[in-house]
C-alpha distance (Angstrom), angle and dihedral (degrees) to the residues before:
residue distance angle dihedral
X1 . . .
X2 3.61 . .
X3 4.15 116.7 .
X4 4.18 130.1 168.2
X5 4.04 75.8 -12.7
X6 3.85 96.0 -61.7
X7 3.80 113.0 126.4
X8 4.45 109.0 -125.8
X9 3.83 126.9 -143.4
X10 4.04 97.2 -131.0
X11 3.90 102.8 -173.8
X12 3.79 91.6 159.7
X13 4.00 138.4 10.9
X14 3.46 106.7 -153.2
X15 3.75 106.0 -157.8
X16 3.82 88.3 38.3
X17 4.34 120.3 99.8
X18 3.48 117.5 -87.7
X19 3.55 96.4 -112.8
X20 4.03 90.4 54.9
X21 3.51 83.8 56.9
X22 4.18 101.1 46.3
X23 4.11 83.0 48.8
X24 4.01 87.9 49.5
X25 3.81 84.2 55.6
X26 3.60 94.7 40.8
X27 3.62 102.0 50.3
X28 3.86 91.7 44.2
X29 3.45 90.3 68.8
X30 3.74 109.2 23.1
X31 4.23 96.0 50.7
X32 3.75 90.9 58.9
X33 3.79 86.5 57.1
X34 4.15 95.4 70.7
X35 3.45 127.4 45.2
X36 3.58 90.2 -164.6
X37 4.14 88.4 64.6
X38 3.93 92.3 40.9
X39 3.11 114.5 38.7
X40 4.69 105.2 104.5
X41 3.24 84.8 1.2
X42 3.32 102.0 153.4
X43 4.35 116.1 165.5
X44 3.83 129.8 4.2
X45 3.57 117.8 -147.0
X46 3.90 113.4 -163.5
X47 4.11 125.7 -165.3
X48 3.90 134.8 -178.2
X49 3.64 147.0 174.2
X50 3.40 127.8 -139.4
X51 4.29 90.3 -105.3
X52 3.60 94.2 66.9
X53 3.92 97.9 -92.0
X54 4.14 116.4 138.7
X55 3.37 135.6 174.7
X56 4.05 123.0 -161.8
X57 4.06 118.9 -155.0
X58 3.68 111.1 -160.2
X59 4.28 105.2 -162.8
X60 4.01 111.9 -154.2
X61 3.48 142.5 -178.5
X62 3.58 92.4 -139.9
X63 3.83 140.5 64.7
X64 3.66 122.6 -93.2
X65 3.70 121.7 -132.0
X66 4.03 131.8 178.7
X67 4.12 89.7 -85.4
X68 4.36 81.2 66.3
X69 3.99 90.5 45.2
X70 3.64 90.4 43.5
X71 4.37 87.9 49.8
X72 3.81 88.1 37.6
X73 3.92 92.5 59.6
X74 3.64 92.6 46.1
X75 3.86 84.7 54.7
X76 4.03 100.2 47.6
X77 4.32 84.6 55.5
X78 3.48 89.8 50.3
X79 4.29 106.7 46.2
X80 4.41 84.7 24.4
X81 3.91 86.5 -121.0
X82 3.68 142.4 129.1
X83 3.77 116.3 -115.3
X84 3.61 135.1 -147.5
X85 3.69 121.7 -168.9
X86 4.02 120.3 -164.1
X87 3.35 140.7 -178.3
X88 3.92 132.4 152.7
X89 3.38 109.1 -40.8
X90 4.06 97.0 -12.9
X91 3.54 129.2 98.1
X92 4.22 116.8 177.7
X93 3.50 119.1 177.7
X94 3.80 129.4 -151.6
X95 3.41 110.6 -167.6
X96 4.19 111.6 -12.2
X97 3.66 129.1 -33.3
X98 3.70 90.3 -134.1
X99 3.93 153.2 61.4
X100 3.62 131.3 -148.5
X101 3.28 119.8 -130.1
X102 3.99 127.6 -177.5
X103 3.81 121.1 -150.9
X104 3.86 131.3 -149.5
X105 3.66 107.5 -137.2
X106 4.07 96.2 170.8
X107 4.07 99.2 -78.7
X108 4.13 90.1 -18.2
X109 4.35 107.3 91.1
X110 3.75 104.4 -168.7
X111 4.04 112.9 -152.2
X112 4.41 101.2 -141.5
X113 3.87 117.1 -176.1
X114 4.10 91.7 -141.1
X115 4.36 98.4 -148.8
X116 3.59 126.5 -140.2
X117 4.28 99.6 -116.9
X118 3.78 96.2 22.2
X119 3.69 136.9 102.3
X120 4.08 118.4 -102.8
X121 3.56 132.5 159.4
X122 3.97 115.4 -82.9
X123 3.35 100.8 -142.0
X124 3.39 120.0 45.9
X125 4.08 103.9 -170.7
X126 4.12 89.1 48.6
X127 3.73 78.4 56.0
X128 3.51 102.6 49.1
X129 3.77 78.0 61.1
X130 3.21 100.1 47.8
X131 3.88 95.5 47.2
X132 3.85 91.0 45.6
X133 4.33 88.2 48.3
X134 3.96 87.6 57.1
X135 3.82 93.6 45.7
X136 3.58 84.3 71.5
X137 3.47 89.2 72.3
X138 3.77 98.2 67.3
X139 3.82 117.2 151.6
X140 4.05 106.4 162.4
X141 3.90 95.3 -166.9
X142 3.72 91.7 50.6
X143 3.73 126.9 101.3
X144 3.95 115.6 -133.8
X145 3.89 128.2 -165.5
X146 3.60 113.1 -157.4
X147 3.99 109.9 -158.4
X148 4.03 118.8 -166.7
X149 4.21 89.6 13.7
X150 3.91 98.2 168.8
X151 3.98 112.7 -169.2
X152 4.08 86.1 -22.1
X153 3.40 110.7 -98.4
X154 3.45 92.7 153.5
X155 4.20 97.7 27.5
X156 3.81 81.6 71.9
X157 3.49 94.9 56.8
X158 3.71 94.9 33.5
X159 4.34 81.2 54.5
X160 3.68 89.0 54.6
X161 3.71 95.7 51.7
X162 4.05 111.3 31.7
X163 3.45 128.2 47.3
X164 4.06 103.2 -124.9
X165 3.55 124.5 15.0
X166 3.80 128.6 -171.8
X167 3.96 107.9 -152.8
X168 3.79 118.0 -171.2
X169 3.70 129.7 167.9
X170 4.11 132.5 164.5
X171 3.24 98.5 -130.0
X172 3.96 122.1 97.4
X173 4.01 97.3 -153.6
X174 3.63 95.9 38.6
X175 3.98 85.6 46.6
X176 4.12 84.7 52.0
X177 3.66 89.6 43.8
X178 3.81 95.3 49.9
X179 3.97 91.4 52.8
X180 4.22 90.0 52.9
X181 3.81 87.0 44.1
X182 3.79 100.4 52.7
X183 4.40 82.2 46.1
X184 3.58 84.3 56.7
X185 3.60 99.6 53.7
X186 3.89 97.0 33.1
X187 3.66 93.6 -120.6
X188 3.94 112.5 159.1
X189 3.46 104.2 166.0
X190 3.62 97.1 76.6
X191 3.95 127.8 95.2
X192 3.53 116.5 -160.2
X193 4.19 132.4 -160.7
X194 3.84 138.0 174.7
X195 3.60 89.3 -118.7
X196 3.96 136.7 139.9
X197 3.22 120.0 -122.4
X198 3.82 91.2 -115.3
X199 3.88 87.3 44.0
X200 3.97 92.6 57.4
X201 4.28 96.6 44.1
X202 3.84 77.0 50.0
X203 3.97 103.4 52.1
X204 3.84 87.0 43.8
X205 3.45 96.9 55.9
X206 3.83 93.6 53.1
X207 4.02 85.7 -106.8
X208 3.50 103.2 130.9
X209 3.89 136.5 -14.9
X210 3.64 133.2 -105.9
X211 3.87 139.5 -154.5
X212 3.92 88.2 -170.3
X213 3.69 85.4 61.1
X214 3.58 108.7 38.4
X215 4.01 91.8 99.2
X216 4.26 84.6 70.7
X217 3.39 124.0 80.1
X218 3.89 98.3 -142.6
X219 4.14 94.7 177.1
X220 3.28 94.8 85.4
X221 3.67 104.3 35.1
X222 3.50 114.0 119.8
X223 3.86 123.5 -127.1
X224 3.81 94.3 -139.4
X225 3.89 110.7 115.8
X226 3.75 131.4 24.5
X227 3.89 118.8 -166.0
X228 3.66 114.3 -164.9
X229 3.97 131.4 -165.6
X230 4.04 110.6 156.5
X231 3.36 134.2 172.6
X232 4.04 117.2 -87.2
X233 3.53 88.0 -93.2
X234 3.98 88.2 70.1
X235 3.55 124.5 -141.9
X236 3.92 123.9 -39.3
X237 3.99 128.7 -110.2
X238 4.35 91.1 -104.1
X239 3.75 97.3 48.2
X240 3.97 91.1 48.6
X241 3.74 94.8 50.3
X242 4.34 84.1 42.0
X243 3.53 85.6 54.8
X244 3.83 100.7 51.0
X245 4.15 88.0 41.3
X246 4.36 80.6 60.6
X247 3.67 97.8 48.2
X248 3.34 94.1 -154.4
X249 4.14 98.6 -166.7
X250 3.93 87.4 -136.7
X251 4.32 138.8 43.1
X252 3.40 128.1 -172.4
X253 3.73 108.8 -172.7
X254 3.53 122.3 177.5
X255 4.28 120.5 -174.4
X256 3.46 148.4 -159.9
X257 3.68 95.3 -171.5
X258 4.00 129.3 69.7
X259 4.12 92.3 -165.2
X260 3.88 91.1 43.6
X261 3.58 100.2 49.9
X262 3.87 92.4 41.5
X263 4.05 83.8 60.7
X264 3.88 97.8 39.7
X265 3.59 94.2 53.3
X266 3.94 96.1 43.8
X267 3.89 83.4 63.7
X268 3.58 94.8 43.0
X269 3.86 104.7 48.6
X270 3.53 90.9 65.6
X271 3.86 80.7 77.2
X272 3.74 102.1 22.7
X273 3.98 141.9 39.5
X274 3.75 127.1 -134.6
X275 4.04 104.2 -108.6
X276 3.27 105.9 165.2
X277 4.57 131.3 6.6
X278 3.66 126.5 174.2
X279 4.49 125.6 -178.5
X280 3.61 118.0 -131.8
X281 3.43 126.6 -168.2
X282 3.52 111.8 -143.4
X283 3.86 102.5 156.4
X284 4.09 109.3 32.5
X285 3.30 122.6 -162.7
X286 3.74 93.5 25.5
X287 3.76 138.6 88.3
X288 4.03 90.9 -108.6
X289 3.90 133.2 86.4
């Protein structure tokens, strides 16, 4: 770990899984071993599931070549983990580029392809709980948009318990990852577009146009439920004032960020009423939630 610019011996992260911790181990001893697999290597990035799986991205400032894919396989024997080398513009993959992880949502288990380079939820029992506390809000007739969706951890459930659901997200691999995902789970009520959140509140208010969304029929899409998961940073001045010119009769909002969500929902009570709030813990022991 790097912190105030002074490298940190991590042997062990305490609140991290198990398996993080026996690949911590691992790597410590076994990436000093090859050259090939250490040399400009410059960050680690390690991800699990709760069945065991891992993958292990190793970021350099150098090509790779078939001498690193020949070390790399060598090193996903040895530690029992995918691995993921990357460099500008490069990506090779030994093994997958993905866990599985399955989700408790009450008697629902949702199947979610967890990819190397996009954003998942870091703790996967807070979000069992947090995916079983939204199930209460089922409405089957109702029409849900789902803004800043990711790989779908929540568009599954969201499939399960409204009738349409329009899922947009920014990103091209989460976007990619979302389509395999909804396979996975046999979920066909769900369309999907590379879209920013501000983008999407724009197209469905007849703002602007888009090509990425001219596969959805948005004239008949009802404005009934919004589902909201943004960034830390919360949502920006546009899409709040989009969002109140919609009216959409219902929010769910769920943050990452104390000082965003204070401001986000100052704007948007002046529309809406708090019905229902609920505090999960995703990162214990530290200042974060």
């Amino acid at each position: 770990m790097i912190e105030n610019n002074k490298k940190i011996n991590v042997d062990e992260l305490a609140i991290c899984d198990a398996k993080i911790n026996q690949f911590i181990s691992q790597l410590k001893v076994k990436l000093l071993d090859s050259d090939e697999i250490k040399e400009k290597l410059f960050q680690t990035e390690i991800q699990v599931s709760r069945s065991g799986e891992g993958i292990v991205s190793l970021i350099y400032h150098k090509p790779l070549d078939v001498n690193w894919i020949k070390k790399a396989k060598n090193l996903s024997t040895e530690i029992g983990a995918s691995i993921v080398g990357r460099s500008r513009k490069q990506k090779l993959v030994v093994g997958k580029d993905f866990v599985t992880e399955t989700y408790n949502a009450r008697t629902k288990k949702i199947k979610v392809n967890l990819y190397e380079q996009c954003f998942s939820q870091p703790n996967p029992y807070i979000c069992d709980e947090m995916l079983t506390w939204v199930s209460t809000s089922k409405k089957l007739h109702h029409h849900v948009t789902e803004l800043h969706c990711g790989v779908g951890t929540f568009t599954i459930l969201l499939g399960n318990l409204y009738s349409r659901v329009l899922a947009t997200e920014n990103s091209r691999p989460s976007i990619k990852a979302l389509e395999k995902n909804l396979q996975i789970n046999s979920i066909e009520n769900v369309e999907t577009a590379r879209m920013s959140g501000l983008e999407t509140l724009e197209a469905l208010i007849k703002k602007r146009a888009f090509n990425r969304m001219k596969h959805i029929n948005l004239i008949d899409f009802k404005k009934d439920v919004l589902f909201l998961d943004p960034p830390r940073s919360g949502l920006d001045v546009d899409s709040i004032n989009l969002i109140k010119q919609l009216k959409y009769k219902e929010i769910i909002y769920l943050s990452c960020g104390f000082e965003s969500l204070k401001s986000n929902l100052k704007e948007l009570l002046t529309n809406y009423k708090v019905k229902k709030a609920a505090l999960f813990d995703q990162f214990p022991y530290t200042d974060h939630i």
